[in-house]
N, C-alpha and C positions, 0 to 999 in steps of 0.2 A: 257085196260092196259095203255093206255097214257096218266090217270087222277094220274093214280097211280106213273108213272114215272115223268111225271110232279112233282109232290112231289120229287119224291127222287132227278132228277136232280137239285129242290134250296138246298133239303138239301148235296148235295156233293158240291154245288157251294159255291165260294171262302172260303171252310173249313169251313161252319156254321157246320157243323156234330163237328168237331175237337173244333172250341169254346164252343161249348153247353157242350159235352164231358168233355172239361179240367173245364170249370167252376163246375158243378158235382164234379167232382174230388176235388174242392179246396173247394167248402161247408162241402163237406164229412171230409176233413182236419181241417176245422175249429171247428166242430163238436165235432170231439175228441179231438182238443187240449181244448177246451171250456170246455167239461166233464168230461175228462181223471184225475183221484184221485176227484173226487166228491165221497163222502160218500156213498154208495148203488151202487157203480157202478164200473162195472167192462167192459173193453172194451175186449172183447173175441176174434178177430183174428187179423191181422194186415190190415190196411186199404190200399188200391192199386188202389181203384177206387171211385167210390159213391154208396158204400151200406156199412155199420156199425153194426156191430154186439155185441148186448152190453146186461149185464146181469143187470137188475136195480131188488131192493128191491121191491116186490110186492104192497107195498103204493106208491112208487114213480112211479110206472105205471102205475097204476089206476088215481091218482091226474092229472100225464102230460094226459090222456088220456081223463079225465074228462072235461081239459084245452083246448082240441080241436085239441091235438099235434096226429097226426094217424105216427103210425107202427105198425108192424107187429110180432103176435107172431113167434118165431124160433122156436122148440122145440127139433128140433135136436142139441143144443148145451146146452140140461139138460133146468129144470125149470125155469122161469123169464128168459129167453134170448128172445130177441127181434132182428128185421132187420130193422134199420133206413134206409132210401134211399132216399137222394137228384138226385137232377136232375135238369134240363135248366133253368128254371123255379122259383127256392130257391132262395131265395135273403140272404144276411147278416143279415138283420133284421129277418128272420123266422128262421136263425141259433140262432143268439141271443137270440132270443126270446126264443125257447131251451133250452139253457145254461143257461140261467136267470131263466126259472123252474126248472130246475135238481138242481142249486144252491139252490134255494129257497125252495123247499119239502124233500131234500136230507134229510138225517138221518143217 
């Protein structure tokens, strides 16, 4: 137990949990402002954290998927819905990079 705790006490220490968390949050934010009226897409719930729920045109999932972009099919939100989900880890440039395919394959 105290390799594991180990762990969790750097992640509670000085709020790295709480930054990793809000940044998450603010990639997931950029996401759909970056997507949000792109042609084939449709953003399906309200975003509150860092996961994205978005409906894209079945070429334009296949093409970003092709691209190297990984999510996840949804299917409980009807056909072509998908779960985007940033995290710690996401940089601006991989949100970008995103948004610069949805632009670009969009239809």
């Amino acid at each position: 137990m105290r390799f594991l705790s180990a762990q969790l006490e750097a992640y509670l220490k000085d709020d790295l949990w709480l930054r990793h968390a809000s940044h998450a949050n603010r990639m997931a934010a950029r996401l759909v402002d970056g997507i949000a009226g792109a042609p084939g897409v449709e953003i399906l719930h309200r975003v509150d954290a860092n996961i994205v729920f978005v409906r894209f045109a079945p070429p334009l999932a296949a093409t970003l998927q092709r691209d190297g972009f990984q999510f996840f099919d949804w299917p409980i939100f009807g056909a072509d819905a998908y779960r985007l989900v940033t995290g710690f880890a996401t940089t601006e440039e991989d949100v970008d990079g995103l948004v610069e395919g949805v632009h670009t394959y969009a239809r």
